[in-house]
N, C-alpha and C positions, 0 to 999 in steps of 0.2 A: 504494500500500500504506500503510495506516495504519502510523502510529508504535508502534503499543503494538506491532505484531506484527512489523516488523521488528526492535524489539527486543525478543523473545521469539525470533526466529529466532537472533539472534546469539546468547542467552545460552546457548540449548537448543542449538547447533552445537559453541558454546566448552567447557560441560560435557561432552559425548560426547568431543570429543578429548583432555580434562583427566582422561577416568575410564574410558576403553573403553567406555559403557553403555553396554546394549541399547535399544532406541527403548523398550521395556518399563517398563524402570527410570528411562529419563530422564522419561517420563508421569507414571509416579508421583512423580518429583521436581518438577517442574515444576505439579503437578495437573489435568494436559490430558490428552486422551486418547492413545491411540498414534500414531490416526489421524493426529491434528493434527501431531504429530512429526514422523514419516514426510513429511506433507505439507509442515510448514516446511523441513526438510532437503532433499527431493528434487526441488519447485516451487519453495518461497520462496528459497531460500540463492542458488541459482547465479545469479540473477535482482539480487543482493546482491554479492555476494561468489564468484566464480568458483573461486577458489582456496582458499578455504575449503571449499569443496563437497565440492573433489576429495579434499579430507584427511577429511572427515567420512566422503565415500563409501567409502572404503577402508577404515574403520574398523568400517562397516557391513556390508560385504560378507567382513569377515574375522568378527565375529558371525555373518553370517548361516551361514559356512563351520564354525562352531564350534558350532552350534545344536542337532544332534541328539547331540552328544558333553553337552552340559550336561542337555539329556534325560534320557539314558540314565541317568546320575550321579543325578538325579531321585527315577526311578523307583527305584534302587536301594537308594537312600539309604531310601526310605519303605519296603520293605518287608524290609530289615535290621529298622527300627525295632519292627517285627510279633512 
């Protein structure tokens, strides 16, 4: 694994845990796509750092658990606005 991307794996792991984001928001932080995200976190990290992994994955899976509650909030919100 190249250098630049292992560390891109660590910084995009270390912000998730530092901030709850979504692989969404950390994309946009980062300026990579979601894909790439998702892919450094769930391929590259444990391949890295095993124990990191398992703190990011939980942090992912409690987003993923909370995903259609920010939805709805969403939708709501926009057509209040109407």
């Amino acid at each position: 694994m190249q250098e630049y991307i292992r560390k891109r794996v660590l910084e995009v792991s270390n912000y998730i845990l530092e901030s709850s984001s979504t692989v969404r928001q950390t994309a946009n932080v980062f300026g990579v796509s979601k894909s790439t995200v998702h892919k450094d976190v769930t391929e590259r990290l444990p391949l890295i750092n095993e124990k990191l992994a398992i703190q990011v994955k939980t942090v992912l899976d409690l987003n993923k658990a909370e995903r259609h509650i920010r939805g709805g909030e969403a939708t709501r919100k926009k057509y209040q606005e109407n």
